[in-house]
Each structure stands twice: as structure tokens, then as C-alpha cells.
N, C-alpha and C positions, 0 to 999 in steps of 0.2 A: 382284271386281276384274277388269276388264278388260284383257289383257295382249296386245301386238300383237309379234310377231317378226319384224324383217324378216330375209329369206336371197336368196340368189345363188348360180344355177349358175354357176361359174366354168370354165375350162379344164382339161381332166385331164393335160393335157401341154402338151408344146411344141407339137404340129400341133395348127393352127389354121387355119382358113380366114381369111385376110382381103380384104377388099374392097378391090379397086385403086384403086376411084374414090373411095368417101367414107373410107376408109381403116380402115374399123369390121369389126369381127370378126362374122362370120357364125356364128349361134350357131346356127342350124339344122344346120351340115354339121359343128360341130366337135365333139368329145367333150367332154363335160363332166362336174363332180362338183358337190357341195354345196361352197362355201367354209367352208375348214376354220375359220376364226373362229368361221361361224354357229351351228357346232353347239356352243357355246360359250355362245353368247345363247340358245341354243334349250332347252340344260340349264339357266341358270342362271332363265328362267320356269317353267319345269317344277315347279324345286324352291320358287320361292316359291307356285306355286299351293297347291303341299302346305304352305305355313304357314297361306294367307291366303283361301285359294279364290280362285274365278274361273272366267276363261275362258284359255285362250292361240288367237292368231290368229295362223298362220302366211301372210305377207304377202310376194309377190313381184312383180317386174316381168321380164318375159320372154315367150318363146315358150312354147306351149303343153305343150312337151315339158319343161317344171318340172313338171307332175303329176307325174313320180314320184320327184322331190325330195320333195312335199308327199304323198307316200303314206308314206313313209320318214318323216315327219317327223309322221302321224297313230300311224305304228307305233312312237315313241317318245313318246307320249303328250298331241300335239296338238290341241284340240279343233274347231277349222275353219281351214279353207286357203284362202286367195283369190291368185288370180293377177293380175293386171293386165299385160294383151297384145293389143297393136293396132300394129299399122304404123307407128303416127303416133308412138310412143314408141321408135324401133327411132333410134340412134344417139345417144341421150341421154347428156350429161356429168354432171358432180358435182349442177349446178346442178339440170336439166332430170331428171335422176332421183328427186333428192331429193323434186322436187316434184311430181310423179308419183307416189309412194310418200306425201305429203302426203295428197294428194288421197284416192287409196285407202283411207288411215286416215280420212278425213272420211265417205264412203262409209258405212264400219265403224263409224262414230257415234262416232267419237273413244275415246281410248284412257286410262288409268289412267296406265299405265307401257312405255313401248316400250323393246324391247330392239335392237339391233342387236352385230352381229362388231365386234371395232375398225375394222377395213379388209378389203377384198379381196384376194385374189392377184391379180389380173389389174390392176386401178387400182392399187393402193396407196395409193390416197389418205387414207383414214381423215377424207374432210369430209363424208359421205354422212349418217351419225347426226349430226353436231353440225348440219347444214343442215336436216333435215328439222326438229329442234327450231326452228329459226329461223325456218321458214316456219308453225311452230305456234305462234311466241311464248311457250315451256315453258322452262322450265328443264332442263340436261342437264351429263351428265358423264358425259367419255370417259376410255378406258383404264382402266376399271374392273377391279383385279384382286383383290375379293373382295367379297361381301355381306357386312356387318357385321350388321345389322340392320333387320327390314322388319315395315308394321303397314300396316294399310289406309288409312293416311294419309300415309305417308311410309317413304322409304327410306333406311337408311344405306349406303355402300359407300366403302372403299379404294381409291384411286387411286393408282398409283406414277407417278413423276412425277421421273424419273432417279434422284437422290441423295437426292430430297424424297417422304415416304410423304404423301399426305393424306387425312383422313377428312370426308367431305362429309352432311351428313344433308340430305335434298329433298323437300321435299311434294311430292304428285302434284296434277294428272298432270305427268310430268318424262319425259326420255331417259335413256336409258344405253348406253355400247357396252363394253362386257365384252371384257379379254384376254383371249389362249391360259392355261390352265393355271389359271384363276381356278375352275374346277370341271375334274370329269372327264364328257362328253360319256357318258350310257350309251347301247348298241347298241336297233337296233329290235328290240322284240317279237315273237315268231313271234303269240301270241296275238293281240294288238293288231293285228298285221296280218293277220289271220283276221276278227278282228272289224271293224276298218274296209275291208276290201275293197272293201263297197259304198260308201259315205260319199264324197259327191260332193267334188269341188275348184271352188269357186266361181271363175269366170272372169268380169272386167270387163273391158270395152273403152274408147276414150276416151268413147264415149256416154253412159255411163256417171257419169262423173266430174262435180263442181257445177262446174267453170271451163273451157266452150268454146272456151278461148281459143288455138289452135294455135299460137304464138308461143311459148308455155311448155311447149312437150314435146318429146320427141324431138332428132333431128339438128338442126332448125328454133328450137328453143329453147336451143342451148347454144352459148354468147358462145367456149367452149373449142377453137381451133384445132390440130387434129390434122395438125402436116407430113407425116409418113410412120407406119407403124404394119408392122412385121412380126413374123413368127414367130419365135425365135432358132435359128442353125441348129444343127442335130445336130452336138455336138465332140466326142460321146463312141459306142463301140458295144461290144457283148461279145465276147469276144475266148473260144476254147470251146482247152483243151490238152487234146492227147490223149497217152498212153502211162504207162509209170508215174511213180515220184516223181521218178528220175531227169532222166527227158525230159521232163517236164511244167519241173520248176526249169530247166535249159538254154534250153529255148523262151522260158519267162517271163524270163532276163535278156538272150536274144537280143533280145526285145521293149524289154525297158529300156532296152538301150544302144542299140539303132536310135535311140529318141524322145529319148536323151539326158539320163535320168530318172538313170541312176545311170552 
């Protein structure tokens, strides 16, 4: 079985660089982590490889600097990484991402079953997995919070769905984007990552990709107008008491009642 994951460096904090003019997040100067979602889709291909075999293909779109998202992601048991990073993809919406991330699974020779996070921290959007299905004409189901059952034909999985639980069974190939807490995410491998240290991260470009079409990528390809985009500002900071139990309590409700807390 062919199993495709996509992931996303997202922002590790509030500082961010953002761009004044096209109003997009500079992901070169900003800090970033894996999106806590993905590690979620990442565990839950892991463990169907171990019912069903395959591969899993760790799939991103970013700067070069996701390599070590995708070494982290070989160190917990990923079998190849491909990146997709070119300029021309740099300010991409729901639309113009998904189908960037399309593209790259066409690339990959098409896939079994894709996994995606439900959403991002940084978007929130949660239409990134149901789009890319759409632009593959697959069948897909989001908010997946649990595998019920999977065979090299088809997959069962839980979706909670507010008040309403529903159980969907899907032939492949289909999507899925897996909630928080639907599995537990295990830690990378010291061994694993011993052993793939060498193990290349495959990097495509738009040259790359079977649709030359620059209209569908990037800033240039998304219909979604961004009025303004900032950082939020810092409202909170640590505050350090010194002396013993006494003076440390005195200080702490001088603080209180300054802010008018108690």
C-alpha cells in the first residue's frame, strides 16, 4: 500500500515575521515546529503500515529548511520525504496549496490512501485535506477520530461529528484527516535516526510538477484576499519573586491588586 502524509512547519510562537506588502508570513526568518495535528496522521500511517504493508511518503510544501521536519519524521518511522519548494509556490491559499500538494502526489505516482492533520495552527482552516481529495476526485473523510478497520482495500474509520458519532467504511484510494488524540504520536528513534542520517529528502520544484500552469500556484494562484495579517502581541510575561514564603505572597498580591485581579 502506498501511504502519502502530508505535514506543515507551522510557527512555534507568536514571533513571526510578516510581510508588509503581500502580507504573508516569512517562513524563512520565523521559528517554526511540525504542526501538532500532523504528527497525528503521521502516527496513525505508521500503524496501518504495520497491519497492511507499504510505504508511507512524507509530503510537504515549504522552504528548504522542512528537512529537518522530514529527518524527524524518517526517525519515527517514515519511509521517503519529499519536499515541494520553489518561489513560485511562496504565498499560497487553501486553494493554490492543496493543489500544489496535488500535484506532488501525481509526481509520487498517486497514492492508496493520504493522510493529512485535521487543520493547522497557523490557517485553521481544516479545507486543505478535503481540497486536495477534490482535486483528485477520491473520496475523503475528515475529523477522523479513530481507525476502526483497514484491509488493502478499504478503510473503516470514526468520525465525531458534534452530538453525531459516524462510522464511514471507503475504498481506496480515498483521504483522511485524523484528529488530536485519535492515536498517541510516538517520539523519534535515537536508532532510526542513526540509521537514516544519510537518507536523502527528495526536493521538487515547480519544474518539476505535470501542470505548468502558473496561475495555479502560489500568491498568483489564490482567489483568497489577505486585508492585513499580524503577529499577536505579547500580553503576557514572567514575572520572577524573590525572598521567602512571606515576601514572595505580599509581592504576589501587591501584583494582584495593582492588575485588579483580586
Amino acid at each position: 500500500m502506498k501511504i502519502v502524509v502530508c505535514m506543515k512547519q507551522v510557527p512555534a510562537g507568536t514571533k513571526v515575521d510578516i510581510d508588509p506588502e503581500t502580507g504573508t508570513m516569512k517562513r524563512l526568518t520565523s521559528e517554526t515546529r511540525t504542526n501538532p495535528y500532523d504528527l497525528f496522521a503521521l502516527e496513525t500511517a505508521l500503524q496501518i503500515r504495520e497491519k497492511t504493508g507499504g510505504i508511507v511518503t512524507v509530503l510537504t510544501m515549504g522552504p528548504a529548511q522542512a528537512e529537518a521536519m522530514m529527518k524527524d519524521a524518517y526517525a519515527c518511522g517514515a519511509d521517503e520525504a519529499v519536499i515541494l519548494s520553489d518561489r513560485k509556490f511562496a504565498g499560497a491559499d487553501v486553494l493554490s496549496t492543496s493543489y500544489t500538494l496535488y500535484q506532488g502526489i501525481q509526481v509520487l505516482g498517486g497514492a492508496d490512501l493520504i493522510i493529512c492533520g485535521r487543520q493547522t495552527t497557523d490557517g485553521d482552516t481544516a479545507q486543505v485535506g478535503p481540497a486536495i481529495a477534490e482535486h483528485m476526485h477520491i473520496p475523503h473523510a475528515a475529523w477522523v477520530s479513530g481507525i476502526e478497520e483497514v484491509d488493502k482495500s478499504s478503510i473503516c474509520v470514526k468520525q465525531k461529528m458534534g452530538r453525531v458519532t459516524q462510522v464511514s467504511k471507503i475504498s481506496f484510494p480515498c483521504l483522511i484527516t485524523v484528529d488530536k488524540d485519535s492515536c498517541v504520536p510516538r517520539l523519534p528513534s535515537y536508532l532510526l535516526k542513526k540509521a537514516t542520517r544519510d537518507r536523502k529528502v527528495r526536493i521538487l520544484g515547480f519544474g518539476d510538477l505535470p501542470n505548468q500552469d502558473l496561475s495555479r500556484y502560489g500568491l498568483i494562484g489564490s482567489p483568497t484576499a489577505v486585508e492585513r495579517m499580524f503577529a499577536p502581541p505579547e500580553t503576557e510575561r514572567q514575572v520572577y519573586l524573590k525572598g521567602d514564603a512571606k515576601e514572595k505572597t505580599d509581592a504576589l498580591f501587591r501584583i494582584l491588586t495593582d492588575k485588579k485581579i483580586i
